[in-house]
C-alpha positions in Angstrom: 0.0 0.0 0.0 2.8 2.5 0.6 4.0 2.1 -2.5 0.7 2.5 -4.3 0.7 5.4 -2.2 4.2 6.8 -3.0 3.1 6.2 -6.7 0.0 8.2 -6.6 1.7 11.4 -5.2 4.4 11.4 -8.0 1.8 10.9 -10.3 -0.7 13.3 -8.8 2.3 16.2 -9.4 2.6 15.2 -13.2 -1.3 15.5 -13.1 -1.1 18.9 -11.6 1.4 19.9 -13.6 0.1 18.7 -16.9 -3.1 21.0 -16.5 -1.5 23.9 -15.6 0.5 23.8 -19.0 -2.3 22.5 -20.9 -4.5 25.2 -19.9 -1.6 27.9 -20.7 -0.4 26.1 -23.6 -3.8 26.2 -25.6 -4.4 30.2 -24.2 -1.3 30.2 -25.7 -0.9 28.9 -28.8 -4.3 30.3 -29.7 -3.5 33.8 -28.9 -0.1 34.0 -30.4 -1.4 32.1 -33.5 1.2 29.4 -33.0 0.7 25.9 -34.8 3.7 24.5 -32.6 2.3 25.4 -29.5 -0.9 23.7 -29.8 0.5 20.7 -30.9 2.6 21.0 -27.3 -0.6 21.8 -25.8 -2.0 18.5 -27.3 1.0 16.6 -26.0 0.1 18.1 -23.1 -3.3 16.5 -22.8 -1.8 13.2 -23.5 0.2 13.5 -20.5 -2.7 14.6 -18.6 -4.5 11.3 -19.8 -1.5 8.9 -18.8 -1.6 10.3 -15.3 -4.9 9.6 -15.0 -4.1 5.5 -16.5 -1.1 5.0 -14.3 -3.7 5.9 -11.3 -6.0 3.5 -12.4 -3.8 0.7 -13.2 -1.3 1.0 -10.1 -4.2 0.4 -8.7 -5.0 -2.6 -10.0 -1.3 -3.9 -9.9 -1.1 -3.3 -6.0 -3.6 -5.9 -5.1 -2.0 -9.3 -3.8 -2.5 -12.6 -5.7 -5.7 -13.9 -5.4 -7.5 -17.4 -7.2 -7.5 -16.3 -11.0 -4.3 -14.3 -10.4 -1.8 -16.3 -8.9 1.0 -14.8 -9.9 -0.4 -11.1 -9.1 -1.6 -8.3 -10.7 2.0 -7.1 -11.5 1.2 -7.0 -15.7 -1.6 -4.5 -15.5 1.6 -2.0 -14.7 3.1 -3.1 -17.7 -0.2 -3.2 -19.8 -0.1 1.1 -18.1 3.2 1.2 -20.0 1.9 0.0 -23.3 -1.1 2.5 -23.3 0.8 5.4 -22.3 3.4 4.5 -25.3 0.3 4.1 -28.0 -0.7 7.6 -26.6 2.0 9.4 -27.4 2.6 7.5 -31.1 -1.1 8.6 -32.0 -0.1 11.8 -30.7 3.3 12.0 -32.4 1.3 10.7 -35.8 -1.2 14.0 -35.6 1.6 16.4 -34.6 3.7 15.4 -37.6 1.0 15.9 -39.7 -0.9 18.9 -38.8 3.0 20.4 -39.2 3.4 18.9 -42.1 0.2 20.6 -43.6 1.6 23.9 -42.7 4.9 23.8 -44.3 3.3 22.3 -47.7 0.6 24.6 -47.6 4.1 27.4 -47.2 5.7 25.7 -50.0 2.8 26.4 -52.5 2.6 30.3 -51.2 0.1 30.6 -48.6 1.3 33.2 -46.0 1.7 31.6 -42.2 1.3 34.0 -39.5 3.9 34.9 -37.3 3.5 33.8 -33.7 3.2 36.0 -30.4 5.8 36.4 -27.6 2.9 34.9 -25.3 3.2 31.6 -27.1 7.5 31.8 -26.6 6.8 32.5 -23.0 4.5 29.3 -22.5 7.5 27.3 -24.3 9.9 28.3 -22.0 7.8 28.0 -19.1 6.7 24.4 -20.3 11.0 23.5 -20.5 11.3 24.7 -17.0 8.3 22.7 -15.4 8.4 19.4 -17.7 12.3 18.9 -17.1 12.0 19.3 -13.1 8.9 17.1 -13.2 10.8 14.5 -15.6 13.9 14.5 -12.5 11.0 14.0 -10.2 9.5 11.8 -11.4 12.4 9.4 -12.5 14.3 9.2 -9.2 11.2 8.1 -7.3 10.7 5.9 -10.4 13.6 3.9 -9.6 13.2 4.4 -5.9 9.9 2.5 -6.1 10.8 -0.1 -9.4 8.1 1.2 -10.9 7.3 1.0 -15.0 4.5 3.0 -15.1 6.4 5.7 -13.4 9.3 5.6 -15.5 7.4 5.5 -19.0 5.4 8.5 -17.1 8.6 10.2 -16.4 9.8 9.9 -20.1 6.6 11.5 -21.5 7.0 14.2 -19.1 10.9 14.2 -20.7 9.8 14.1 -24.2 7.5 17.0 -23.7 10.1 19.5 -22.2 12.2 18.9 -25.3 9.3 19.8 -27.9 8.8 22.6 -25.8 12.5 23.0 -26.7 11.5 22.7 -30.4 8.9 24.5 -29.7 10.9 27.8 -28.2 13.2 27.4 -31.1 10.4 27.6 -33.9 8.3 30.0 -32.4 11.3 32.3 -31.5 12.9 31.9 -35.2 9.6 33.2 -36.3 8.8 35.7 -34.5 12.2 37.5 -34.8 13.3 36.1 -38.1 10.9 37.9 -39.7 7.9 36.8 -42.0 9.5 34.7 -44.4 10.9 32.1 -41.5 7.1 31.7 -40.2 7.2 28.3 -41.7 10.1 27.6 -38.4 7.0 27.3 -36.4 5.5 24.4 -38.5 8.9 23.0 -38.9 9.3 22.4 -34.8 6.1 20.9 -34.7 7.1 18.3 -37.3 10.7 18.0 -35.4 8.3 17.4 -32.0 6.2 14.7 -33.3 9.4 12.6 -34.9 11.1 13.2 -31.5 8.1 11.3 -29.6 7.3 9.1 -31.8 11.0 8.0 -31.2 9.8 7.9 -27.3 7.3 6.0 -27.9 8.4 3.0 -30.0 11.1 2.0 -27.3 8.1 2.1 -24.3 5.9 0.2 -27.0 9.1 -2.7 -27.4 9.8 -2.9 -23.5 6.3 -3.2 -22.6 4.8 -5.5 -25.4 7.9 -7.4 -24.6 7.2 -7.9 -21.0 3.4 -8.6 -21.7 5.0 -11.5 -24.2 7.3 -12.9 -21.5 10.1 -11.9 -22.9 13.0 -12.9 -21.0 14.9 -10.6 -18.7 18.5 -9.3 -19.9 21.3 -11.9 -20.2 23.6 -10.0 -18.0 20.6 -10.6 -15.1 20.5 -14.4 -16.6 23.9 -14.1 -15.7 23.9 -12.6 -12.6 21.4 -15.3 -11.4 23.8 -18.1 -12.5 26.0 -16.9 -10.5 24.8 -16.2 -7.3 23.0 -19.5 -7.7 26.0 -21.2 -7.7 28.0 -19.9 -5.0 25.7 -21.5 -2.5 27.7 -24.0 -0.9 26.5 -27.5 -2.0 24.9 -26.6 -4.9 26.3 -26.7 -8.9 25.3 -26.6 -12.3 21.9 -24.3 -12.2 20.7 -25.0 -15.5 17.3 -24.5 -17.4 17.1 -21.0 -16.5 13.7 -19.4 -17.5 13.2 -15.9 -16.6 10.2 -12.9 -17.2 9.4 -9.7 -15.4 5.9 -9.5 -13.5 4.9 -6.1 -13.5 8.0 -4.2 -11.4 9.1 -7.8 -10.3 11.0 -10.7 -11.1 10.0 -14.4 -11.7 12.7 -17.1 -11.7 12.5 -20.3 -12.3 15.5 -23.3 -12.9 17.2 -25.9 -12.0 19.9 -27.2 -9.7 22.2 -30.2 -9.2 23.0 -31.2 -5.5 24.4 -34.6 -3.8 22.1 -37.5 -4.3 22.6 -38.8 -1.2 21.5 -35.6 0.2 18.5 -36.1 3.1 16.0 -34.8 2.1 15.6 -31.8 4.6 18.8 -30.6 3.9 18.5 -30.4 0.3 15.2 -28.6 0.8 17.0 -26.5 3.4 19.4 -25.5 0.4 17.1 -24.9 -2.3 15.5 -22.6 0.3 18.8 -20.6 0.7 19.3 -20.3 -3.0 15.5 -18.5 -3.0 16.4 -16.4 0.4 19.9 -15.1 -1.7 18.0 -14.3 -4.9 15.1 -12.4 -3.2 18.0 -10.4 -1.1 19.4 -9.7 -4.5 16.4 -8.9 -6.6 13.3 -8.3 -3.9 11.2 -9.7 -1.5 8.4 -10.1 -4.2 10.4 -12.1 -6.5 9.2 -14.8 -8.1 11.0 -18.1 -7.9 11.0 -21.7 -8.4 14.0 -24.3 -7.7 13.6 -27.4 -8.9 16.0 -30.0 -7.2 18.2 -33.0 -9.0 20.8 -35.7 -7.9 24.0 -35.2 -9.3 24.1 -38.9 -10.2 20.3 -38.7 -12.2 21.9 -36.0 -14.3 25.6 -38.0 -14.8 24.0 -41.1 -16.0 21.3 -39.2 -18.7 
């Protein structure tokens, strides 16, 4: 519970965040005539909607195992991650092209109007409260191993720098003169490619997880290892690993003494599961499955 708890309050100053920029950003990019400003006020409102799924689902992800979840509700954190990285694609996909309108529509002659120094002042002020909400955001992220969090904390990232874009168009416009008012149109486009970037590596992390992919070999590794240098125990083999939401499962297979009683090889198999839960959490997943040395020898 604290932890859903810990996660709510980071998310709730995203949320809080997210509509005081959304609010200024459309004011904004209305009043200044800014094409580039409203698409940062519609990534905005994407933000403002992932808040409001990471609630919901770290909800859901917090409750225990019950008797059709027995491994938990740790995927419906995950399953947060995938939404929040279709989001901001369809986002990306409707930034690139309302920009891309703009500067063909400039290319055949039509005249673009310059933005206002209102809508430069909202870019600047969106760089200064995305980026300290994106530092936030991702320390407690990895204080708390959470995914949602971190994906959160990466739109939050990915909206500071098109406000970035965004400063840089709308500034190049307005003091350029009139015939660089297609700069505005231009950062818009630059935005939407930059998130769509964003969003395809939280779409392959989280459809990865929700496939079972396995975890990284240098953790496969790293379990190997620390399996093996429990006294008594040697060859962990059959290795099979996934993530569970912000967790861990484990499962494979070890050799120990055949002649072993059988206390004291259960006695082991429970130290190798106390050493990798030390290592990799309390909430860990794992399974040990026990074989004689001379079983294994003679196959």
């Amino acid at each position: 519970m604290e932890r859903s708890r810990q996660i709510y309050k980071v998310t709730l100053v995203g949320g809080v965040v997210n509509v005081v920029l959304l609010v200024s950003k459309f004011v904004a990019g209305i009043m200044g005539h800014s094409a580039a400003m409203v698409a940062d006020a519609i990534h905005s409102l994407s933000d403002f909607v992932t808040d409001v799924i990471v609630i919901f689902f770290v909800h859901i992800s917090g409750k225990p195992q019950d008797k059709s979840h027995d491994y938990g509700h740790g995927k419906y954190e995950t399953l947060a991650m995938t939404i929040i990285g279709i989001a901001l694609l369809l986002v990306a996909i409707g930034i690139v092209y309302g920009g891309a309108t703009k500067v063909v529509a400039w290319v055949g002659g039509a005249q673009l109007q310059a933005p206002g120094l209102l809508a430069l002042w909202a870019a600047v002020l969106s760089i200064v409260l995305k980026e300290s909400t994106f530092r936030y955001s991702m320390v407690e992220a990895r204080k708390l191993h959470s995914q949602a969090i971190e994906a959160n904390a990466w739109h939050h990232r990915s909206d500071a720098l098109s406000s970035v874009g965004t400063a840089i168009g709308i500034g190049g416009a307005i003091f350029l003169g009139q015939k660089w008012t297609v700069l505005d149109p231009i950062a818009s486009v630059i935005v939407g490619l930059f998130i769509i970037k964003v969003a395809v590596f939280l779409l392959r992390d989280g459809i990865g997880d929700l496939m079972e992919h396995s975890l990284p070999d240098e953790v496969e590794n790293e379990i190997l290892q620390l399996t093996a240098s429990v006294q008594g125990v040697a060859e962990p083999h059959d290795l099979r690993t996934r993530r569970i939401g912000n967790h861990y499962a484990i499962e494979l297979h070890i050799l120990m003494d055949g002649n072993m009683p059988l206390r004291e090889a259960h006695d082991k198999a429970s130290e190798v599961e106390d050493l990798l839960r030390s290592h990799y959490g309390e909430d860990t997943h794992i399974a040990v499955h026990v074989e004689p040395k001379e079983v294994n020898s003679e196959k």
